[in-house]
N, C-alpha and C positions, 0 to 999 in steps of 0.2 A: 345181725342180718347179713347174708353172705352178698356178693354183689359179681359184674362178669368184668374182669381185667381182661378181657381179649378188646383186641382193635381189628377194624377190616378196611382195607386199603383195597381201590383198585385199579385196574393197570388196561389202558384204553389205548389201541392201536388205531390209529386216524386214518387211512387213506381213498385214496379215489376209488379203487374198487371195492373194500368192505370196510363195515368197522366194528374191530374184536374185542372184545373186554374179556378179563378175566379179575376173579374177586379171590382175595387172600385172606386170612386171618392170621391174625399174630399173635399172641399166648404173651403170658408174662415174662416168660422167658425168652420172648423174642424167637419162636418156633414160628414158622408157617404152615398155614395148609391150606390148599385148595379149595373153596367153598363154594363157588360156579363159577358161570362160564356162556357169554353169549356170542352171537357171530350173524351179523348182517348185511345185506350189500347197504351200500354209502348212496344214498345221492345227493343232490345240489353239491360239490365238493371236488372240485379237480384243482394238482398242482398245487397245492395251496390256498389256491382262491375258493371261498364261499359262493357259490354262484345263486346260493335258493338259503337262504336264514333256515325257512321253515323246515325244509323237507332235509335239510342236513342234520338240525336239532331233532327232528324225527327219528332218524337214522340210530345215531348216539343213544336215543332215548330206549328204542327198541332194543337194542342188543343189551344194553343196561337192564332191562328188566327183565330179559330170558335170565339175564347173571343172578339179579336180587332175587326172581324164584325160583332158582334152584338152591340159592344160599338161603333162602329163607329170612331176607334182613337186608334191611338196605343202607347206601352208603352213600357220605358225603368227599373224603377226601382221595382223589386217584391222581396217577401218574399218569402223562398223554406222550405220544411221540410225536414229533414234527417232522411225519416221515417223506411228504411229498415239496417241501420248502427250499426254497434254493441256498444256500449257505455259504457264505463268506467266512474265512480263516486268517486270523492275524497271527503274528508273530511279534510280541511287543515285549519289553525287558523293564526291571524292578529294579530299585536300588534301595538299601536302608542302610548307614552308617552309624555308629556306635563310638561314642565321646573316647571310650578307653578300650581295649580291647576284654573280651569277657564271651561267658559261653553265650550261644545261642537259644532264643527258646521258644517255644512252640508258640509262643505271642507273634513273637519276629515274623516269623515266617508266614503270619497269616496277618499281622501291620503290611509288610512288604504288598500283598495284594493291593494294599485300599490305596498304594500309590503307583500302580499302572498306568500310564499316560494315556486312558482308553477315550478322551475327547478331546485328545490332540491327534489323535490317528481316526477316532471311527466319526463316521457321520452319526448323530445322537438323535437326529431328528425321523432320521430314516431306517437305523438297524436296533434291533433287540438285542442284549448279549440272551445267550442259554448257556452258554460253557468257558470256563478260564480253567484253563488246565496248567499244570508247573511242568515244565521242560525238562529245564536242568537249573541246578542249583550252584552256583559259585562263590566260594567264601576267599575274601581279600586278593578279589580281582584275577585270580588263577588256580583255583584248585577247587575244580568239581569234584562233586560230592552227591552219593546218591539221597541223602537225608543230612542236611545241616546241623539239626536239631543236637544241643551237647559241646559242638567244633566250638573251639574258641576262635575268637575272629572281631576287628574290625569295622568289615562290612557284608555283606552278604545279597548279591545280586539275582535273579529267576529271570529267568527268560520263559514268558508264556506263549501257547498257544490260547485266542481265544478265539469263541465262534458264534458269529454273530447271523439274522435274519430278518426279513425285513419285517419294520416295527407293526405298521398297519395289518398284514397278514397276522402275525404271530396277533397284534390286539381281538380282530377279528373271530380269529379261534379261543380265546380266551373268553371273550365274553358269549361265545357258545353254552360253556359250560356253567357258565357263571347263570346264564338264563338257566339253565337244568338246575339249578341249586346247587353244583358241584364245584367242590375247591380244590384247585390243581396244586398241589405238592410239589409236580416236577416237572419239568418238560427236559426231553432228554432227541438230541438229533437223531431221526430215524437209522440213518446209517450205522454211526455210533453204536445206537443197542443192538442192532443186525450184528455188527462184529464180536460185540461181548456173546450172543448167544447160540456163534456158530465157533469162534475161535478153541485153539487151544492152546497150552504156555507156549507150547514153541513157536507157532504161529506169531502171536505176539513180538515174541524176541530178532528173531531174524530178520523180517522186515515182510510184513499179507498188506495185500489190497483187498478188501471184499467188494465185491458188487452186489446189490439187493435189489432186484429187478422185481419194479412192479409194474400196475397198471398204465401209468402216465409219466413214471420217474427212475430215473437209474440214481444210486446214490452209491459213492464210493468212498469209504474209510480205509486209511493206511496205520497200518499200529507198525511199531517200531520199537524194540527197547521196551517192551511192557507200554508203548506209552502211543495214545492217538496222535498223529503225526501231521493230518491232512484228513479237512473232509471236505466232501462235495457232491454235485448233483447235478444230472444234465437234464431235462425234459424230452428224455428216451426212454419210452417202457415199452409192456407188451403190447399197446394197443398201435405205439407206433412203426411196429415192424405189421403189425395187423392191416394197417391201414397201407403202407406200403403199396401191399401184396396186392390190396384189394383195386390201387390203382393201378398197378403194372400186367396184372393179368387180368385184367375186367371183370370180375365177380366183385357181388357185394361182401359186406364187412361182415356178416356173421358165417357168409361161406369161407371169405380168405379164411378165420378164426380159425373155422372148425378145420380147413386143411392145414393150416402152422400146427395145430393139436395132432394131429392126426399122423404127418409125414417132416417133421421139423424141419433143419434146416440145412443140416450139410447129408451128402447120400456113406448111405455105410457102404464099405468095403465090397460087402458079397451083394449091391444093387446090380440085378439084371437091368442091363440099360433099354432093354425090351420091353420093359414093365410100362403097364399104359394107368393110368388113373381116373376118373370120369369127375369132370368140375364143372359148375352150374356159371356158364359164364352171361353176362347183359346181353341179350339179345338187343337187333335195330330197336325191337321195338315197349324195350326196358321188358321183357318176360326172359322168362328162365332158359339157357340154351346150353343143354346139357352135348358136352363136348369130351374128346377122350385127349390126353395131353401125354407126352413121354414123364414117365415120373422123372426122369431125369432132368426134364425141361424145366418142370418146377421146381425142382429141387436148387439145379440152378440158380436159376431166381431168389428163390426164399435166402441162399446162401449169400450169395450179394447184397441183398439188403442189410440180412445182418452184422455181414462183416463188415456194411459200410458203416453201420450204428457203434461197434465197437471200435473202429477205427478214429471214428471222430471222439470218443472218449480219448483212447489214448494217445489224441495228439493235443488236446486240452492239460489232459495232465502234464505229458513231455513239457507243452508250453509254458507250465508252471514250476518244472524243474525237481519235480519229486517223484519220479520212479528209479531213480536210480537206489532207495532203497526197497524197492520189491524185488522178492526172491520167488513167490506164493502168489497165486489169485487166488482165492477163493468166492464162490459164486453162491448166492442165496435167493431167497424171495421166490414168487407164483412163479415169474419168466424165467427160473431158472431150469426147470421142466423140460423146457425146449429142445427136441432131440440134435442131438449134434453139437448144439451148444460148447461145451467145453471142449470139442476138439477145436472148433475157430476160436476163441477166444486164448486159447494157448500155442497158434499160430500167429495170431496179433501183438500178444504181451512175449512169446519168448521166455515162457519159463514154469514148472508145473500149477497146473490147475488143476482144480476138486468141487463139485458140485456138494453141497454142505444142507444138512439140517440141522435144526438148533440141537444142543447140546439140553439134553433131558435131566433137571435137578432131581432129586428127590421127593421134594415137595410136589411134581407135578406130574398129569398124565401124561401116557404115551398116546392122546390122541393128538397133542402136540406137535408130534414129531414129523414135522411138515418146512418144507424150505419156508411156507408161506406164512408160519407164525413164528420166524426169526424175530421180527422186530419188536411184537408181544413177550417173546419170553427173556428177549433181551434189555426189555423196561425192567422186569423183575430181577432180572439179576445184576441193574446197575442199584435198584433199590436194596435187595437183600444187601448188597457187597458194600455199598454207598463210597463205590470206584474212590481209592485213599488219593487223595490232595486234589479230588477235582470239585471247584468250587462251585455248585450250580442254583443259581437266581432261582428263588422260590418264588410262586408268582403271588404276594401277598399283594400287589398292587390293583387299581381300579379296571384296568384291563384299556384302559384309553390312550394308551402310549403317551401321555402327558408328564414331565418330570421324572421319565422310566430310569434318567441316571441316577438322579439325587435318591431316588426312590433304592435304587441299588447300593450305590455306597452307603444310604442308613442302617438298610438290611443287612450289609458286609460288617459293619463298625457292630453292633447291636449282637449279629450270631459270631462273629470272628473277631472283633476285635481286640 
């Protein structure tokens, strides 16, 4: 009797203003393909925070079953992003010494992990790890190496990046899914997959910041050397350049929306500064009070706001001491849209910028090919690739943030030891 060796895995983009799922199948031979595809707006859900159980679980639920009826079949274990989470980046170093000296072996190098000093440096009570990434690699104290593995040596030290968020949030979302029956494989930092799914090798190598501008969150990933360098996350998306507007020229919030959509944010070249615009501004007496404004006037405006929003990015970062390897911006996500955009932002950063949509595999459609489903296609391609030497916490745990170390180092010793 014949039987079906296919697996279907899927791939669930979390954030404040929708939530996207996409379902894959995998064949024996470890082929993909497409199998649906759902796409909902989000609610109870900003920033991180759960603000409604019910109507968030709702949300997830819905877009999940447009996916299961068009794949015909439904699923238990998916990939999630933690795209709207604030995120903390450590920098912590490894050591393993060796009685005689002798080659190195792929054991080493994943022992060296499970002795990271990660609760002498991180608070345990309060962050999640999701990511420990290997830096660089040094064998007997001075001779990096881009892969250890073979070198005779020693000892052999790793300097990590790891990246941690906070525990109750991250528990929060976990038991989301866990209510839905669903068991999460992965959680992978929103920024993170945004960068795998818009980058390219060079990008990588020289030194890109991406920016993935959504609804309530700007996230920003640095790669470097093939390798994520820095991430992070400010509580500036589209909604708060929306709200901005909406107080500084007295219209409500779905008029500011609709004029950022409409006239973005710096004026182009060939604007007649004659050009008049009609906007629904608060009357005394809260009704509509349709008014004509110089586009330029607005435009103004809109501009300041934004380039005050990028401004305070790049003086968070400067404060942290890591643009000095960015050569690249690169810009993604809904808010990337915003006309004008990349000319202020490459007036800010000092150095070429590109508005980016994900990079289209094979396995998937081109209805994808959207800046706003970077972080979606970027789940799947840290899954297909399963990104070499980055070690990422499977969430087999109860989802209570209780013993999440020990629960870690068993899981490390168990799959890598």
């Amino acid at each position: 009797m014949g039987f079906d060796r296919r697996k279907t895995i899927g791939f669930i983009d979390v954030a404040s203003g929708k939530v996207c799922v996409m379902l894959m199948s995998i064949d024996k031979d470890s082929n993909f393909s497409l199998i649906g595809s759902g796409e909902v707006e989000s609610f109870g859900y900003k920033g991180g925070k759960i603000l409604d159980f019910t109507a968030f679980s709702k949300s997830i639920n819905q877009a999940l079953e447009m996916a299961e009826k068009e794949a015909k079949e439904n699923i238990s274990d998916v990939v999630i992003s933690l795209s709207d989470f604030k995120y903390k980046s450590y920098f912590l170093p490894s050591k393993i010494g060796f009685s005689f000296e002798r080659k190195i072996t792929a054991k080493d190098i994943k022992n060296v992990t499970s002795l990271i000093p990660l609760q002498q440096n991180i608070d345990v009570d309060k962050e999640a790890l999701v990511h420990i990434i290997p830096m660089e690699f040094i064998i007997d104290n001075d001779k990096i190496v881009d892969n250890p593995e073979g070198e005779i040596a020693k000892n052999l030290t790793v300097h990590y990046h790891v990246i941690t968020v906070d525990a109750r949030m991250y528990s929060d979302l976990i038991s989301v899914f866990k209510s839905l029956n669903l068991n999460v494989k992965r959680v992978v930092a929103g920024g993170y997959a945004s960068a795998l799914a818009v980058l390219i090798e060079d990008d990588k190598k020289v030194g890109s910041l991406v920016l993935d501008i959504g609804k309530s969150t700007m996230s920003a990933a640095i790669f470097m050397d093939d390798k994520l360098v820095y991430n992070y996350s400010l509580p500036l998306g589209g909604d708060a350049i929306t709200n901005s507007l909406s107080k500084q020229i007295n219209v409500r919030v779905a008029e500011a929306e609709r004029l950022k959509i409409k006239y973005g944010a710096k004026a182009p070249v060939s604007l007649d500064f004659s050009d008049y615009i009609n906007l629904f501004m608060i009357g005394e007496n809260g009704e509509n009070d349709e008014q004509e404004v110089l586009k330029s006037d607005f435009l103004t405006v809109s501009n300041n706001i934004t380039k005050g929003f990028f401004s305070i990015l790049k003086k968070c970062l400067d404060d942290r001491r890591v643009l000095s390897c960015v050569h690249r911006v690169v810009i993604t996500g809904g808010g990337s849209k915003l006309l004008g955009l990349k000319d202020i932002v490459k007036d800010i950063f000092n150095c070429p910028v590109r508005i980016a949509k994900p990079i289209i595999q094979s396995e998937l459609s081109e209805k994808f090919n959207e800046p706003e489903y970077s972080t979606l296609l970027g789940l799947f391609a840290f899954y297909k690739t399963k990104v070499s030497g980055d070690y990422v916490f499977e969430t087999s745990d109860d989802g209570d943030g209780k013993n999440f170390w020990n629960k870690f180092m068993k899981f490390w010793m168990e799959n890598f030891g």
